[in-house]
C-alpha positions as a printed NumPy array, in Angstrom:
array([[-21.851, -11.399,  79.634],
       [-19.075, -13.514,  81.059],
       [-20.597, -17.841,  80.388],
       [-19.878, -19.93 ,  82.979],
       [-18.217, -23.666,  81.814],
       [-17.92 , -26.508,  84.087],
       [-16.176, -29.177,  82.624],
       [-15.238, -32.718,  84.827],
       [-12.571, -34.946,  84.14 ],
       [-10.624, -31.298,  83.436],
       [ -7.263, -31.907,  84.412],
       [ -5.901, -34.286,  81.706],
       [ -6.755, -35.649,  78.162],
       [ -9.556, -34.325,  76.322],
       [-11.002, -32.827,  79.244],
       [ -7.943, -30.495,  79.377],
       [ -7.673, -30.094,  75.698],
       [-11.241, -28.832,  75.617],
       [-10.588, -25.838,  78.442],
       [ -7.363, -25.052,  75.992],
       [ -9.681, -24.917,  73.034],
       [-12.178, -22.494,  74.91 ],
       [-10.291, -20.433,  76.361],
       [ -8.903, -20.038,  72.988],
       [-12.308, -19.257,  71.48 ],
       [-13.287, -16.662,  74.163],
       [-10.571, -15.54 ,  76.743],
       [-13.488, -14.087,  78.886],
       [-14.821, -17.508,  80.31 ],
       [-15.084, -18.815,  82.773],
       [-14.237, -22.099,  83.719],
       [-14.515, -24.638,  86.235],
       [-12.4  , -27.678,  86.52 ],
       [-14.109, -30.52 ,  88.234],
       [-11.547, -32.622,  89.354],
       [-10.999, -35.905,  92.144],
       [ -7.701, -34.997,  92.258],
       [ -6.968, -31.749,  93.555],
       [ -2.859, -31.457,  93.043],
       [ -3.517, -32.632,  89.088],
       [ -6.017, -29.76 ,  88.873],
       [ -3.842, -27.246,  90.597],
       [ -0.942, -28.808,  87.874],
       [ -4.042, -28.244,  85.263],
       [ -4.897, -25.139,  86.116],
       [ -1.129, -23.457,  85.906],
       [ -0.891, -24.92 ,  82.407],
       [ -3.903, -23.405,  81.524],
       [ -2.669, -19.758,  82.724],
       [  0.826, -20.151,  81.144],
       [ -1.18 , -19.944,  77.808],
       [ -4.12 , -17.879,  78.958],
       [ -2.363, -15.636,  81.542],
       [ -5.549, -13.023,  81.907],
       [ -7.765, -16.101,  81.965],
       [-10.591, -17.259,  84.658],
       [ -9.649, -20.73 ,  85.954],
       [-11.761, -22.311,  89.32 ],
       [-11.642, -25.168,  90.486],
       [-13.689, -27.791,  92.282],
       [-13.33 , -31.362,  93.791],
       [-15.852, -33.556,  92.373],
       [-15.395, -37.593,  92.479],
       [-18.482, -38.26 ,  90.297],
       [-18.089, -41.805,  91.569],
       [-19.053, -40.865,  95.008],
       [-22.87 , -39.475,  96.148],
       [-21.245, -37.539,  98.979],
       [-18.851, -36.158,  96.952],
       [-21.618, -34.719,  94.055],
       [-24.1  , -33.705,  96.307],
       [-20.992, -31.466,  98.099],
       [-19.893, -30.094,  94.808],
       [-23.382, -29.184,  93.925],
       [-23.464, -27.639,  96.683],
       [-20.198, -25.549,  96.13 ],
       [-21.32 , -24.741,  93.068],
       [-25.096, -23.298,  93.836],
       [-23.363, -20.599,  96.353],
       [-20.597, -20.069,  93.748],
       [-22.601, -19.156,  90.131],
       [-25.877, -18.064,  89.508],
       [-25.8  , -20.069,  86.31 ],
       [-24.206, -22.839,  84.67 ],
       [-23.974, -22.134,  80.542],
       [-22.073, -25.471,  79.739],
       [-22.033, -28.42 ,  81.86 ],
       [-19.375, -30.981,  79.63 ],
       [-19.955, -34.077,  81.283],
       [-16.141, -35.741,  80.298],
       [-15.375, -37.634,  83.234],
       [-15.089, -41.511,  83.112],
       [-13.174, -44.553,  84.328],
       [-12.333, -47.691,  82.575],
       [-10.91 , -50.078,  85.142],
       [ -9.125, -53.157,  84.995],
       [ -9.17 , -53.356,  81.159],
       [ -8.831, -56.927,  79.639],
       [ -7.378, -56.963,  76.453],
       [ -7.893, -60.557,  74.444],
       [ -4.234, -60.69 ,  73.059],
       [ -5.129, -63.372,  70.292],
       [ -8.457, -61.93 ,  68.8  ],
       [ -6.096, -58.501,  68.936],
       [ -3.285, -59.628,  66.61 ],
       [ -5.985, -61.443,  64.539],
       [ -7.874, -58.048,  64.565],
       [ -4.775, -56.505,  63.738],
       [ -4.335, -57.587,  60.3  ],
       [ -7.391, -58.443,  58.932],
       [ -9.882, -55.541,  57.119],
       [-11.401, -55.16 ,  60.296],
       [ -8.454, -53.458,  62.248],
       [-10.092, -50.257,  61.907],
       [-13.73 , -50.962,  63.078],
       [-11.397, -53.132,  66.363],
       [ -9.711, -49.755,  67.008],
       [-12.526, -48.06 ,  66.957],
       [-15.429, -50.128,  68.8  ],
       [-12.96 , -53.025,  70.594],
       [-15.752, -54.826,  70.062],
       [-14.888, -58.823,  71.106],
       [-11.152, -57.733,  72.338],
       [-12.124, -55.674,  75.956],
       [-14.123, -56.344,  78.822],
       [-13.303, -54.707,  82.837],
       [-13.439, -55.795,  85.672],
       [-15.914, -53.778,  87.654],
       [-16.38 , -53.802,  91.572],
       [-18.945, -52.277,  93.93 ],
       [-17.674, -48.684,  95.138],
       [-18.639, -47.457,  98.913],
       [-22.102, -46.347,  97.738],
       [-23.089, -49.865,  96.89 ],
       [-23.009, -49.271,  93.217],
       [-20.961, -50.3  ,  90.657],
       [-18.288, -48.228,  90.051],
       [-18.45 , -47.573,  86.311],
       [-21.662, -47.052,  86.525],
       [-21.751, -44.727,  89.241],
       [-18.523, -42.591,  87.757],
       [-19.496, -42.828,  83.594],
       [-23.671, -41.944,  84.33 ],
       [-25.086, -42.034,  88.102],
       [-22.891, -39.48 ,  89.206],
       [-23.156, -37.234,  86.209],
       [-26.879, -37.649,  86.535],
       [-27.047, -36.897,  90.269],
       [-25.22 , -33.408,  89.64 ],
       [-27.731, -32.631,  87.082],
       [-30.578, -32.947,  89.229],
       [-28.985, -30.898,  91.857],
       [-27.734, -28.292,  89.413],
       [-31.026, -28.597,  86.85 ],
       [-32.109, -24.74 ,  87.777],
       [-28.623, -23.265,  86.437],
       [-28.175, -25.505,  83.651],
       [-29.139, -24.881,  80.072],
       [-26.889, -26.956,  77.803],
       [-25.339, -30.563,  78.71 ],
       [-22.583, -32.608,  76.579],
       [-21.689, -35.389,  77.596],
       [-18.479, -37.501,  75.988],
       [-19.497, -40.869,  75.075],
       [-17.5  , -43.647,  73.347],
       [-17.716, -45.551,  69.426],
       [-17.139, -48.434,  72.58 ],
       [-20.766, -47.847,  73.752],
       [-23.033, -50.768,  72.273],
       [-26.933, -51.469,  72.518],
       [-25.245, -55.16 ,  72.735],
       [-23.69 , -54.404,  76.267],
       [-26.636, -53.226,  77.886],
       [-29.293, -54.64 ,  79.386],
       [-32.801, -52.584,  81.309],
       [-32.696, -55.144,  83.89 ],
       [-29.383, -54.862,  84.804],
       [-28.453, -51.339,  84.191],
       [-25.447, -51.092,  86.653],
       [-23.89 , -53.963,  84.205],
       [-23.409, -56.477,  87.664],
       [-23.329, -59.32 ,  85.809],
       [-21.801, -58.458,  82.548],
       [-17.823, -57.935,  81.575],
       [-18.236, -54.761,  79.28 ],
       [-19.562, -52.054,  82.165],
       [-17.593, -49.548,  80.119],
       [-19.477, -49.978,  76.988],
       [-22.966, -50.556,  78.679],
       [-22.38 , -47.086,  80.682],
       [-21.623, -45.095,  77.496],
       [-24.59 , -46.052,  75.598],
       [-26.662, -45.934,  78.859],
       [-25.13 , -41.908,  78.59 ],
       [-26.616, -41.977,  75.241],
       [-29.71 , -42.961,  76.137],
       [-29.731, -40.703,  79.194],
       [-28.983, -37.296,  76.879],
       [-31.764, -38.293,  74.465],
       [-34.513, -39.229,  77.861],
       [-33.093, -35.071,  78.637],
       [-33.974, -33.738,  75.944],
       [-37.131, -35.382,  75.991],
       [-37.73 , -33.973,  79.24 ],
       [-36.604, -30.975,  79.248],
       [-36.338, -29.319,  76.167],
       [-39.512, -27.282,  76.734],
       [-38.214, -26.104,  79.937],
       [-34.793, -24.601,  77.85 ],
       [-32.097, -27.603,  79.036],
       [-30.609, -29.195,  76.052],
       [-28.   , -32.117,  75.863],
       [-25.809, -33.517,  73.483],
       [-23.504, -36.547,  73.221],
       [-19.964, -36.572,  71.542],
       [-17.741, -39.187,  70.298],
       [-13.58 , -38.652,  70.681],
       [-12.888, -40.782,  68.085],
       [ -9.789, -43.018,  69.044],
       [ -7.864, -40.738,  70.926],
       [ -4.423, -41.52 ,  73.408],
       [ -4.979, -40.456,  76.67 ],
       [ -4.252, -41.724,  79.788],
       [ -7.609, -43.918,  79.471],
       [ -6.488, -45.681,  76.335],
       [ -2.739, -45.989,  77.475],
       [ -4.189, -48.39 ,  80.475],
       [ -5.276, -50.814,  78.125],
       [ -1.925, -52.433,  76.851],
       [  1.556, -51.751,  78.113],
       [  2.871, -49.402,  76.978],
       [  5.859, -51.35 ,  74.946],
       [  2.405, -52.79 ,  72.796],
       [  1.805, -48.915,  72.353],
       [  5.447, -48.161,  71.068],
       [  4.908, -51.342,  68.458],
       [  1.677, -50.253,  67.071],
       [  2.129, -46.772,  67.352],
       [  3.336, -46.552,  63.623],
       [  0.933, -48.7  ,  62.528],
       [ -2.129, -46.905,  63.844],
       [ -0.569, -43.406,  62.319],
       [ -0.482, -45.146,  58.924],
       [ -4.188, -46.312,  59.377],
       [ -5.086, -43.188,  60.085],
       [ -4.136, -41.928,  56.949],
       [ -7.179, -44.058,  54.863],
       [ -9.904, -43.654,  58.017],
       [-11.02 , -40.64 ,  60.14 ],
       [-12.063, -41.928,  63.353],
       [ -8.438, -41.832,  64.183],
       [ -8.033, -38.56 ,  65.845],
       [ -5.196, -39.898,  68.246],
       [ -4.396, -36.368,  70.045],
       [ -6.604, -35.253,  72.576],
       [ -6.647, -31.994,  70.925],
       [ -8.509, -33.215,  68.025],
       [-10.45 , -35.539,  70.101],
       [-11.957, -32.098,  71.895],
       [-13.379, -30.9  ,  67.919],
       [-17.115, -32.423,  68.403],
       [-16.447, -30.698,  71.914],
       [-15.716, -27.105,  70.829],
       [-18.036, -26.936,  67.648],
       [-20.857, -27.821,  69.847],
       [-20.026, -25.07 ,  72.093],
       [-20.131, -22.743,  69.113],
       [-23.732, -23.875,  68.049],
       [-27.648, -23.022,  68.483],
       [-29.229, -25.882,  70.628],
       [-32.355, -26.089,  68.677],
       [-30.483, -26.887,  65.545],
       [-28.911, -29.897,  66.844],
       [-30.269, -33.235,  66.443],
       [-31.179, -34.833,  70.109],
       [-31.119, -38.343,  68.225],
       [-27.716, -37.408,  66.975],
       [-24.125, -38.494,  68.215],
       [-21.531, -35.851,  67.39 ],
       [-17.999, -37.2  ,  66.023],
       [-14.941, -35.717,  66.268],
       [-13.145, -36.671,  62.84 ],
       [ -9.837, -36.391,  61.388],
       [ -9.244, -36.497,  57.745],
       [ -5.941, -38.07 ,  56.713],
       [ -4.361, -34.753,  55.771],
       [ -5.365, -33.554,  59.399],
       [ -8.006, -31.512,  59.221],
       [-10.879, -31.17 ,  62.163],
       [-14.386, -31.518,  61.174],
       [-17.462, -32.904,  63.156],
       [-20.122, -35.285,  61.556],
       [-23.251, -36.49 ,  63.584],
       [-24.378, -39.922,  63.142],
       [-27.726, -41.059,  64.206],
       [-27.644, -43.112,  67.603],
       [-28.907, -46.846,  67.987],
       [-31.908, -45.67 ,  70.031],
       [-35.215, -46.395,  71.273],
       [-36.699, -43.503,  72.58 ],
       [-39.216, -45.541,  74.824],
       [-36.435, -47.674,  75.798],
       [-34.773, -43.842,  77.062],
       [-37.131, -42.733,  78.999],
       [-38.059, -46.285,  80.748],
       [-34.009, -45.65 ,  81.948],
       [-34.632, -41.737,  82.894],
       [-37.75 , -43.686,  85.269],
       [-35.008, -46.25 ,  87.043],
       [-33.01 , -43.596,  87.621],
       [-35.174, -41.371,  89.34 ],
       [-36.618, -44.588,  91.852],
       [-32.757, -44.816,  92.599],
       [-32.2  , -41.43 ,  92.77 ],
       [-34.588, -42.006,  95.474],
       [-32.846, -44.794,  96.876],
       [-29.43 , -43.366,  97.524],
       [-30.805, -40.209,  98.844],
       [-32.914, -41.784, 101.5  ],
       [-30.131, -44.37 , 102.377],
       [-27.686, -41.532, 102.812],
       [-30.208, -39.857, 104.577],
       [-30.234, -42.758, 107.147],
       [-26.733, -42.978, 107.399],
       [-26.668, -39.455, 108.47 ],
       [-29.088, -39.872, 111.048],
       [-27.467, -42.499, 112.133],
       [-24.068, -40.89 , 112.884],
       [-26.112, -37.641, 114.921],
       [-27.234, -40.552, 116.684],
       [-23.888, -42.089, 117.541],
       [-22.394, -38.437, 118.394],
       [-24.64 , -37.65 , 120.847],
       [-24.25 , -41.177, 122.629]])
């Protein structure tokens, strides 16, 4: 039976590395790129089928950062496929990345370079803004959005895996300000906010047959990383980071062997995985892939009290829409 993969964020970086790696692993897939930008997926897409020539390739615009835009896709996809065998939940922003230039270089040569690679805890905030929905943007694009497409999509779904970050912190997030409005790290509060989320799921829904997992990348380049410092910084350190990698394996620098925790979860029995569990994608000095899951920083109360606020604005966006559609009839008619 031909499985049906939708993967968003697709068309570059470890989104694309991950279609390469399935297609790979079974050339009768299907996939689905969900993409915002349609000419990068088309781009996507023909790279994809100058490797995989007999391969299945759709695509779909999807802006997770927009309501409109995942309700729509949801839409596109319920009249497309009867089912939905991995949803890879990839997409995210990180906006307007501030780097702290002086705890960097500090960082840089003191025994904790590798843990500052990994985490940047204390050297990067964002600057996050509001997005036409009224919500914050990094919010809405890194967890909102994904969440809104799984409630539309919940009937066809049956496994979820959603890339998180080493970046996402218990420390950046707050219950009572989930959408991260006042803080300066909405990147890091949205990622462990998706942890949270995946474990609430499983919670949920595991008795119903809908399982999700949550991956880390490891320290990968991709276009993502490569907005944080010019890229003459990147040329500098470059060397440096490939010599690290040689005594650490978080460093998995390609986006190819950022995708591992990616593919090996595609290859595995839900039930044997732990919910509790983030998967990391490792690289051992010598190169070699492997996965390792580490337990998350967790409360499983804390999970579901975030599943609850999502649903009341679940609620809230759908009947604000809802308004906003009535009132445009309105204003045709006149």
């Amino acid at each position: 039976m031909e499985r049906v993969v939708l993967i968003t964020g697709a068309n570059s970086g470890i989104g694309l590395a991950l279609c390469e790696r399935l297609l790979t692993e079974d050339s009768q897939l299907r996939l689905c790129l969900a993409c915002r930008n349609m000419q990068r997926a088309e781009a996507a897409r023909s790279a994809l089928l100058t490797s995989h020539s007999n391969a299945h390739v759709d695509l779909l615009q999807l802006d997770v950062g927009s309501v409109q835009s995942v309700l729509s896709a949801a839409q596109e996809v319920k009249a497309r496929y009867n089912r939905i065998d991995f949803l890879y939940l990839n997409a995210g922003i990180m906006p307007n990345p501030q780097l702290d230039l002086n705890a960097f270089f500090k960082g840089l040569f003191s025994r904790n370079v590798v843990r500052m690679f990994a985490t940047a805890e204390g050297i990067l905030t964002q600057q996050d803004r509001l997005n036409s929905d009224g919500l914050q943007e990094v919010f809405a694009t890194n967890l909102f959005g994904h969440f809104l497409l799984i409630r539309e999509l919940e009937p066809l779904l049956s496994r979820l895996v959603w890339t998180s970050s080493s970046n996402a912190r218990r420390s950046a997030f707050s219950m009572e300000d989930m959408q991260h409005r006042e803080g300066r790290e909405s990147y890091s509060s949205s990622k462990y906010a998706s942890d949270m989320l995946s474990l609430a799921l499983n919670r949920q829904k595991n008795s119903q047959g809908l399982f999700s997992s949550v991956i880390c990348p490891g320290l990968v380049m991709t276009n993502l990383t490569y907005g944080i410092l010019p890229s003459f910084f990147w040329t500098l350190i470059m060397p440096v980071m490939w010599l690290i990698r040689i005594f650490t394996n978080t460093f998995t620098l390609t986006p190819h062997n950022g995708a591992e925790a990616l593919h090996w979860l595609f290859l595995q029995n839900p039930e044997s995985l732990d919910p509790r569990a983030k998967y990391h994608s490792l690289t051992s000095g010598l190169g070699t892939n492997y996965t390792q899951p580490r337990q998350m920083d967790i409360d499983e109360g804390a999970s579901d009290v975030l599943y609850s606020k999502l649903l009341e604005l679940e609620k809230e966006v759908r009947r604000k829409l809802s308004e906003e559609n009535a009132d445009e009839e309105i204003s045709a008619v006149k």
